[in-house]
Structure formats: C-alpha cells, structure tokens
DOTOR-540279 format. One record per atom (N, C-alpha, C, O, CB): residue number from 1; residue in one letter; chain; atom name; x negated, y negated, z. Coordinates in nm, 3 decimals, decimal comma. Each point is the difference from the previous one (the first is absolute). Glycine has a CB too. Example, Ala and Ser with C-alpha at 12.3 -4.5 7.8 and 13.67 -1.06 7.14 Angstrom:
SITE   num   residuo   cadena   atomo         X         Y         Z
SITE     1         a        A       N    -1,319     0,569     0,780
SITE     1         a        A      CA     0,089    -0,119     0,000
SITE     1         a        A       C    -0,090    -0,120     0,000
SITE     1         a        A       O    -0,104     0,002     0,066
SITE     1         a        A      CB     0,293     0,115     0,059
SITE     2         s        A       N    -0,154    -0,222    -0,197
SITE     2         s        A      CA    -0,082    -0,119     0,006
SITE     2         s        A       C     0,077    -0,109     0,073
SITE     2         s        A       O    -0,051    -0,111     0,017
SITE     2         s        A      CB    -0,067     0,174    -0,232
end
This chain:
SITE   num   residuo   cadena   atomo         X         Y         Z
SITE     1         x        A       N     0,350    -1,639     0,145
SITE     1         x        A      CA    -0,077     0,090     0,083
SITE     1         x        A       C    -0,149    -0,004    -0,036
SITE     1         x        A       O    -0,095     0,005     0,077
SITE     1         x        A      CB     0,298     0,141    -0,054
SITE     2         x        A       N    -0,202    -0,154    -0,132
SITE     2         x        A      CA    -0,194    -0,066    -0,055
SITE     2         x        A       C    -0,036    -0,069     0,055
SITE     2         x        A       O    -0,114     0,014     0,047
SITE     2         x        A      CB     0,104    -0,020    -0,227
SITE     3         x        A       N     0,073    -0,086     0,202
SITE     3         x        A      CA    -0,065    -0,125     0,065
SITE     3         x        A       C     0,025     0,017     0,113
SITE     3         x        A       O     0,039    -0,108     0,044
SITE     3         x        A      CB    -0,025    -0,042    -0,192
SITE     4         x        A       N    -0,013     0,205     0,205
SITE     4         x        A      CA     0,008     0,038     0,160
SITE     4         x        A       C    -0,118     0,050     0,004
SITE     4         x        A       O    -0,099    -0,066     0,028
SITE     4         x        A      CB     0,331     0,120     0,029
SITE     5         x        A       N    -0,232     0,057    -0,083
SITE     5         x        A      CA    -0,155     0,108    -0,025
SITE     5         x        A       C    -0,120    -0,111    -0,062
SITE     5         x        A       O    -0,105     0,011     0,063
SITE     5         x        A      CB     0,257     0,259    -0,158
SITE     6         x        A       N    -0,155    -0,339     0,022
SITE     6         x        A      CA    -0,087    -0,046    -0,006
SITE     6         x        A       C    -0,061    -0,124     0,075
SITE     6         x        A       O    -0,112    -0,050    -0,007
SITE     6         x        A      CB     0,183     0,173    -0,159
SITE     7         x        A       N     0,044    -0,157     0,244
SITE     7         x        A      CA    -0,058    -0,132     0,105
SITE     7         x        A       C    -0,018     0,082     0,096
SITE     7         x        A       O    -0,060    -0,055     0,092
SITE     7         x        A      CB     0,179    -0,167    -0,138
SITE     8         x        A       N    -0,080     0,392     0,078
SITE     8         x        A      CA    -0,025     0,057     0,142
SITE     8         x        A       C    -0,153     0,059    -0,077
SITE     8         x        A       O    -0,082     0,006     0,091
SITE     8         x        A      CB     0,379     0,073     0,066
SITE     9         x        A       N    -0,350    -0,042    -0,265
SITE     9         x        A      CA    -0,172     0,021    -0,062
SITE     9         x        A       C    -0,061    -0,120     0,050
SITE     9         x        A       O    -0,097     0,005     0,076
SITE     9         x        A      CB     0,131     0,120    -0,318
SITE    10         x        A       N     0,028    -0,254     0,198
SITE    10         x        A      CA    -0,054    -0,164     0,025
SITE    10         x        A       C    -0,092    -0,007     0,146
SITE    10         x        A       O    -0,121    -0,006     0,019
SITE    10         x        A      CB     0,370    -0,108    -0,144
SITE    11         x        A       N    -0,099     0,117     0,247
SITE    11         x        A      CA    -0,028     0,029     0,094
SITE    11         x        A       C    -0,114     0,099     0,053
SITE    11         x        A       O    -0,110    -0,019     0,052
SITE    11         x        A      CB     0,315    -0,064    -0,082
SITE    12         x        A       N    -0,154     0,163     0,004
SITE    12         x        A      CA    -0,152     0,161     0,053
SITE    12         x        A       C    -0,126    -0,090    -0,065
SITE    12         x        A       O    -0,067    -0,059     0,084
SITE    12         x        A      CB     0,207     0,385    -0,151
SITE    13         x        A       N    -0,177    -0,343    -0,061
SITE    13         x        A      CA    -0,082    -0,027    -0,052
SITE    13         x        A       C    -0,053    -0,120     0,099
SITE    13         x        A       O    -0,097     0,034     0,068
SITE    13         x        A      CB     0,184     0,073    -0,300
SITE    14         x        A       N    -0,044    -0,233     0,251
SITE    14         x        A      CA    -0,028    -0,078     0,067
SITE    14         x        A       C    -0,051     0,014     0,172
SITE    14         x        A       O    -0,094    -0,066     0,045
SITE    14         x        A      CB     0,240    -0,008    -0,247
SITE    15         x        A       N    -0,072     0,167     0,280
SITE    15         x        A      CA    -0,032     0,093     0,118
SITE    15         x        A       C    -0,110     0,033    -0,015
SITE    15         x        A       O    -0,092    -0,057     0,058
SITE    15         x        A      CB     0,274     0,137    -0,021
SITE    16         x        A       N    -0,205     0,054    -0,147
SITE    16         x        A      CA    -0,173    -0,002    -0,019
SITE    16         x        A       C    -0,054    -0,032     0,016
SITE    16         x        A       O    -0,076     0,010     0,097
SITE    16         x        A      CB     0,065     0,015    -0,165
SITE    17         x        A       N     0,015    -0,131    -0,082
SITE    17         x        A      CA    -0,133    -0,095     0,017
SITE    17         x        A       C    -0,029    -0,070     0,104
SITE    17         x        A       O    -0,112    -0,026     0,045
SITE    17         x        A      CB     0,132     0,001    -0,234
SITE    18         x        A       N     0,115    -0,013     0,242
SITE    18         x        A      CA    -0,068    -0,111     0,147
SITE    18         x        A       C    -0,061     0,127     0,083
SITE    18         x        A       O    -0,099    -0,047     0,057
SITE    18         x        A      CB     0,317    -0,192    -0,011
SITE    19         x        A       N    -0,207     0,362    -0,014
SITE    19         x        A      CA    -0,080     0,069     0,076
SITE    19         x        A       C    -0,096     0,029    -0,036
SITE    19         x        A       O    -0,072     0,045     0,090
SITE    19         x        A      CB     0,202     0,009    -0,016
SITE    20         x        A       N    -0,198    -0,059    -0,225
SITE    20         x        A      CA    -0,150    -0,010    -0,041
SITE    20         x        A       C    -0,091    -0,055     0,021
SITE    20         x        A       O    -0,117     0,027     0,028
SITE    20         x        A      CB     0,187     0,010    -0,126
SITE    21         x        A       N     0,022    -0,170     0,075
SITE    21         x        A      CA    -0,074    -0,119     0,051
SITE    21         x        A       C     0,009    -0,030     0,112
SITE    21         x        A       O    -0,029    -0,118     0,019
SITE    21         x        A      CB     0,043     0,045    -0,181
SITE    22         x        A       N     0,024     0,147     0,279
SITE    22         x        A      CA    -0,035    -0,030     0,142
SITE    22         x        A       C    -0,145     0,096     0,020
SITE    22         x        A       O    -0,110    -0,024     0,049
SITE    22         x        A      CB     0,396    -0,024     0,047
SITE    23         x        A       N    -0,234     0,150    -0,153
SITE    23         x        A      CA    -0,102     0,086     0,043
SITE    23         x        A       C    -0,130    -0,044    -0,078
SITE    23         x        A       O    -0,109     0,010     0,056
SITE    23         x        A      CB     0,279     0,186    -0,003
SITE    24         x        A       N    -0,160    -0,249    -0,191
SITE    24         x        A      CA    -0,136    -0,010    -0,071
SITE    24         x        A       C    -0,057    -0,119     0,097
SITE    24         x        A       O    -0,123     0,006     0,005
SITE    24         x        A      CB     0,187     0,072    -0,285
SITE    25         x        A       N     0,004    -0,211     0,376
SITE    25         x        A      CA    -0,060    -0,051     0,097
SITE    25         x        A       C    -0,064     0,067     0,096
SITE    25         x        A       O    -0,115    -0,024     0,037
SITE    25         x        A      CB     0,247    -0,105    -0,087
SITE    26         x        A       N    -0,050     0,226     0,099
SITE    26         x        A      CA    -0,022     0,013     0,145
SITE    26         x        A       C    -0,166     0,108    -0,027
SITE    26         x        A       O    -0,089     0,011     0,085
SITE    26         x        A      CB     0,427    -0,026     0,040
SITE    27         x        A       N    -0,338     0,074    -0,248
SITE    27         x        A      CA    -0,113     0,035    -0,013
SITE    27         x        A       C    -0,120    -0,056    -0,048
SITE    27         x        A       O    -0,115     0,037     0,021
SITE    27         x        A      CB     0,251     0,093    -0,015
SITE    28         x        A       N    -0,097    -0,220    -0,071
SITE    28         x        A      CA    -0,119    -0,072    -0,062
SITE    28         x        A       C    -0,001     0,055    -0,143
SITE    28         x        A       O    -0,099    -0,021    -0,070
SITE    28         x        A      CB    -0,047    -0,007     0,293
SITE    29         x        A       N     0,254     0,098    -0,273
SITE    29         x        A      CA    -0,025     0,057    -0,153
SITE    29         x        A       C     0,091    -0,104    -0,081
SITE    29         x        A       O     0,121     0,013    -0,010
SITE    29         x        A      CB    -0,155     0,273     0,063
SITE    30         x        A       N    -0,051    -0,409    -0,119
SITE    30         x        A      CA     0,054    -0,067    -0,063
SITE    30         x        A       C     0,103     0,043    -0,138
SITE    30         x        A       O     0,100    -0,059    -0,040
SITE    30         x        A      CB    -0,296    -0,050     0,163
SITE    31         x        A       N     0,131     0,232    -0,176
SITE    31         x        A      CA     0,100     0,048    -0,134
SITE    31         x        A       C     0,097     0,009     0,031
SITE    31         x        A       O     0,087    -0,056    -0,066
SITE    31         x        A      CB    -0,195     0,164    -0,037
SITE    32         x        A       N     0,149    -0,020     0,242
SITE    32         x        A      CA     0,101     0,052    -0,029
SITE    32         x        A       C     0,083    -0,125     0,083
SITE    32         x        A       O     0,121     0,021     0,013
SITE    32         x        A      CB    -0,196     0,265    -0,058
SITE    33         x        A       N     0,031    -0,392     0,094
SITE    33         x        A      CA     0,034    -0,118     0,039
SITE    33         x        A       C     0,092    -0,057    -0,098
SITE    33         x        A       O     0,115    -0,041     0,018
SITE    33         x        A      CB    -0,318     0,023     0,102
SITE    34         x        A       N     0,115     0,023    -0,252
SITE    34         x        A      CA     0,099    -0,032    -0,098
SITE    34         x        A       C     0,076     0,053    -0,079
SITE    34         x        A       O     0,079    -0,038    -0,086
SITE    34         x        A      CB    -0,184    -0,064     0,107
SITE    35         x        A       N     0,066     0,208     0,023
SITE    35         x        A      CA     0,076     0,097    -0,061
SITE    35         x        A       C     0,185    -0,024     0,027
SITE    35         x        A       O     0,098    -0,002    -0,076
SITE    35         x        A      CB    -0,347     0,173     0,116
SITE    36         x        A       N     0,227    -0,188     0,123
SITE    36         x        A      CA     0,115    -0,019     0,055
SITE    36         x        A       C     0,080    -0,112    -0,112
SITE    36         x        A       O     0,091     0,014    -0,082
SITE    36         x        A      CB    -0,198     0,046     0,350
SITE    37         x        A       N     0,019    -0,177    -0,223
SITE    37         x        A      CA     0,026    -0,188    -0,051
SITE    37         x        A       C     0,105     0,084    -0,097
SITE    37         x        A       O     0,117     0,028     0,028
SITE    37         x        A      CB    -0,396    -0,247    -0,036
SITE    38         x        A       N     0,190     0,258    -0,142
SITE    38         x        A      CA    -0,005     0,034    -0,091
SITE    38         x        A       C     0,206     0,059     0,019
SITE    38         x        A       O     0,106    -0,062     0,004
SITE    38         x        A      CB    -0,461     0,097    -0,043
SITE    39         x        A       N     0,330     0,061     0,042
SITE    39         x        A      CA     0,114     0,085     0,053
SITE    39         x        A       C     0,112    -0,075     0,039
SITE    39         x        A       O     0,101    -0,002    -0,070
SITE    39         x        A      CB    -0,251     0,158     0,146
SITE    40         x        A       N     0,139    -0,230     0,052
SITE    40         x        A      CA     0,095    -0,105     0,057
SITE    40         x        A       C     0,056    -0,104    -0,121
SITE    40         x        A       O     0,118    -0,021    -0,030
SITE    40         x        A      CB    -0,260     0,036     0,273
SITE    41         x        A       N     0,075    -0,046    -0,277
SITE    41         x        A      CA     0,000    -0,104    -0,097
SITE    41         x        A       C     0,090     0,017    -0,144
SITE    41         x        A       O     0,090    -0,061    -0,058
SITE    41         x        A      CB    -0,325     0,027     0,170
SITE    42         x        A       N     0,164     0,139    -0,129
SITE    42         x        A      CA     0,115     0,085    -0,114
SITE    42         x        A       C     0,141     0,029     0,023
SITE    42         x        A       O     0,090    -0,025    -0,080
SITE    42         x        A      CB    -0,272     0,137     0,029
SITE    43         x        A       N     0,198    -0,052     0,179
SITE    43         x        A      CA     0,145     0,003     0,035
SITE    43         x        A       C     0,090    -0,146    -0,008
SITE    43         x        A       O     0,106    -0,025    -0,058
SITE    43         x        A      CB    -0,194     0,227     0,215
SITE    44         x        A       N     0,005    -0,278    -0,078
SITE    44         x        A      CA     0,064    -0,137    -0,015
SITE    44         x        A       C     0,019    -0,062    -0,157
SITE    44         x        A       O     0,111    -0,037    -0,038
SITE    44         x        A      CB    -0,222    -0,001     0,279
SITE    45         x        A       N     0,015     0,030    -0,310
SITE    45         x        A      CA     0,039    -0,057    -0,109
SITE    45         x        A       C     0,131     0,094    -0,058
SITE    45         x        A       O     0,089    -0,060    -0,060
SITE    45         x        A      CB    -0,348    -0,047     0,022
SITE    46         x        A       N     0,270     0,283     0,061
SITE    46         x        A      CA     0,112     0,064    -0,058
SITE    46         x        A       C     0,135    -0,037     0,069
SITE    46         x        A       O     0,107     0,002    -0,061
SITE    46         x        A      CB    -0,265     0,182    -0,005
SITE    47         x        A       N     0,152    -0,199     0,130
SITE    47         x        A      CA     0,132    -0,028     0,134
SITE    47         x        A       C     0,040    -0,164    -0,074
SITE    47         x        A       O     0,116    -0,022    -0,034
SITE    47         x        A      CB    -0,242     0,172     0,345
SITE    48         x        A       N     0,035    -0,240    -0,326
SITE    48         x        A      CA    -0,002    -0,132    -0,088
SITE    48         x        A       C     0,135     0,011    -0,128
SITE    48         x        A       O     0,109    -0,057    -0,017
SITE    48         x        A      CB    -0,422     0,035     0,060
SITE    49         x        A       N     0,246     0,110    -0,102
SITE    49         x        A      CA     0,026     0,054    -0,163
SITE    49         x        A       C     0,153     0,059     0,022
SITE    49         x        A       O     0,093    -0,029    -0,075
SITE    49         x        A      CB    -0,377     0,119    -0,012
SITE    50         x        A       N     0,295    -0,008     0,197
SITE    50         x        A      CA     0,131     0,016     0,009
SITE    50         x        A       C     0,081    -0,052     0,052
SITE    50         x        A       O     0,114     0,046    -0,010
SITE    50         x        A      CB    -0,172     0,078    -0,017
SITE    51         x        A       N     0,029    -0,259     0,114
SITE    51         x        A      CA     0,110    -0,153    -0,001
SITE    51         x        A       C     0,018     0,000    -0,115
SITE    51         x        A       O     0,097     0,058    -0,049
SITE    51         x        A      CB    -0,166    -0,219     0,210
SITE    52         x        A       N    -0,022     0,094    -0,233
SITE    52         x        A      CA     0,030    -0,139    -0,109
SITE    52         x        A       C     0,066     0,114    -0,064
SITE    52         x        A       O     0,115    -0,044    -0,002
SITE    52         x        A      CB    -0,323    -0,180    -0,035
SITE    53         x        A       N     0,218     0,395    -0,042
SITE    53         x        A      CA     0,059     0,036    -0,085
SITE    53         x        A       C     0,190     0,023     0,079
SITE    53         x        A       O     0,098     0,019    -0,071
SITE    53         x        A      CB    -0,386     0,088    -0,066
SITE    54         x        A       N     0,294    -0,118     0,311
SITE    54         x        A      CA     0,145    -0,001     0,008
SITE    54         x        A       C     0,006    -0,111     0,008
SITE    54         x        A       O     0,122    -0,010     0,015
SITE    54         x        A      CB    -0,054     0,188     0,071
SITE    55         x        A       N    -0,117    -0,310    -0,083
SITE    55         x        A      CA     0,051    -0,136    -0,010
SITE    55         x        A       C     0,046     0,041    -0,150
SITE    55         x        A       O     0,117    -0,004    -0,038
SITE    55         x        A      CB    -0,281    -0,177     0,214
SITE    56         x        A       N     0,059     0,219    -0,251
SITE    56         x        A      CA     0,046    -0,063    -0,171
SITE    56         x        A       C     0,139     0,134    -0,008
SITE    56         x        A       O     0,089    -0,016    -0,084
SITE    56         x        A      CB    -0,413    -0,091    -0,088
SITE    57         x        A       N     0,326     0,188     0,234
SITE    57         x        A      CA     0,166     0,050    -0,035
SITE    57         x        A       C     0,119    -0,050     0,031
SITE    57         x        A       O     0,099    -0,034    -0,065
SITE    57         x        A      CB    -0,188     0,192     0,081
SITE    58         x        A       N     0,046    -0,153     0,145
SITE    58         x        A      CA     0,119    -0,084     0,003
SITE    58         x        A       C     0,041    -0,150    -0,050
SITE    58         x        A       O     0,118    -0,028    -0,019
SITE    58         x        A      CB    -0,141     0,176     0,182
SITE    59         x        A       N    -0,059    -0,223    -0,178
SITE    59         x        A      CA     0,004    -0,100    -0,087
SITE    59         x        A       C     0,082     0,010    -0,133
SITE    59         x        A       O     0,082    -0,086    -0,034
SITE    59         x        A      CB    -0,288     0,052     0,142
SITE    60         x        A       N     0,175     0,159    -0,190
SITE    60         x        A      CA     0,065     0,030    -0,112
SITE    60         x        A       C     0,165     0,062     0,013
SITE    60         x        A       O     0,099    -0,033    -0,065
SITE    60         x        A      CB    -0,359     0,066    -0,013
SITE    61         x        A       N     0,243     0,079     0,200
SITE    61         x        A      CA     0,118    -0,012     0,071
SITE    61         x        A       C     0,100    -0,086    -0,003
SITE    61         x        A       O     0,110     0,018    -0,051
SITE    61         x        A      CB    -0,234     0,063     0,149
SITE    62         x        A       N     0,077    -0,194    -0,032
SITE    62         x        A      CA     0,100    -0,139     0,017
SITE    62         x        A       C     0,025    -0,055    -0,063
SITE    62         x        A       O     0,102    -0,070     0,001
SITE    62         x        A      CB    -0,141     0,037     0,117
SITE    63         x        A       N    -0,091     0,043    -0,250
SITE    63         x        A      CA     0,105    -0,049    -0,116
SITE    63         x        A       C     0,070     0,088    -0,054
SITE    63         x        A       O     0,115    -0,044     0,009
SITE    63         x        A      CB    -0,239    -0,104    -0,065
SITE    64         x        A       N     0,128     0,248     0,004
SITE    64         x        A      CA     0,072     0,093    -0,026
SITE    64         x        A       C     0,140     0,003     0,055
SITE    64         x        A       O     0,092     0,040    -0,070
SITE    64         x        A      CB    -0,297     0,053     0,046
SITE    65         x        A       N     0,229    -0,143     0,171
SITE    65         x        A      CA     0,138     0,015     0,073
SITE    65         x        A       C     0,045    -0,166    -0,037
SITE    65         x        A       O     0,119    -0,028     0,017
SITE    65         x        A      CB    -0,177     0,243     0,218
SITE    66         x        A       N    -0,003    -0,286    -0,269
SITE    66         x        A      CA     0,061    -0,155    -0,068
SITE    66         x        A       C     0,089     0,009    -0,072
SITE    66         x        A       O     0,110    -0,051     0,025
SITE    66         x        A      CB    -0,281    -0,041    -0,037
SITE    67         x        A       N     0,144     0,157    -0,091
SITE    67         x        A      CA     0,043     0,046    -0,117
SITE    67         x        A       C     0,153    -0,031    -0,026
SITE    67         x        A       O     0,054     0,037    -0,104
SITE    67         x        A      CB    -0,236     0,136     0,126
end
C-alpha cells in the first residue's frame, strides 16, 4: 500500500510541475518555468527508483522460489 501512495505523490507531483511549466511559458515567468522542469523531473527520476527497486525484489523473489 506504500508504494501505491507513493507512485500516486509521483504522479500528482509530476501533474504539477507539468502545469508550472505551462504556465511559467504561457507567461513568460521563466523561474517558475523551471520550477515546473525541476518538479517534473524529480517525479520521474522517483517513479525510475521505484522500478529498478521492484525489479531488484522480485528478482530476489525468484530466486528465493528456486530454492
């Protein structure tokens, strides 16, 4: 259930930022332009982090059921 909640934070977080960064275009306010980037970007690399850590379980998983 953690990891649910935290890829549904991932998500929102990523929503945001891409709406920051529309708006820091559509106004011409570069900060918060990147602010968005910034934001977007972070989610993705976290959403990243939580593949590779259920690849590396279940991986251990499967070996574990070898056994």
């Amino acid at each position: 259930m953690a990891d649910l909640k935290g890829r549904t934070e991932d998500t929102k977080d990523k929503v945001v930022g891409e709406g920051k960064e529309a708006y820091g275009k559509a106004t011409d306010d570069k900060s918060k332009e990147t602010e968005g980037k910034a934001q977007s970007l972070g989610s993705d690399i976290k959403e990243k982090a939580r593949d590779l850590g259920d690849e590396i379980k279940d991986k251990f998983s499967r070996k574990d059921e070898n056994k």
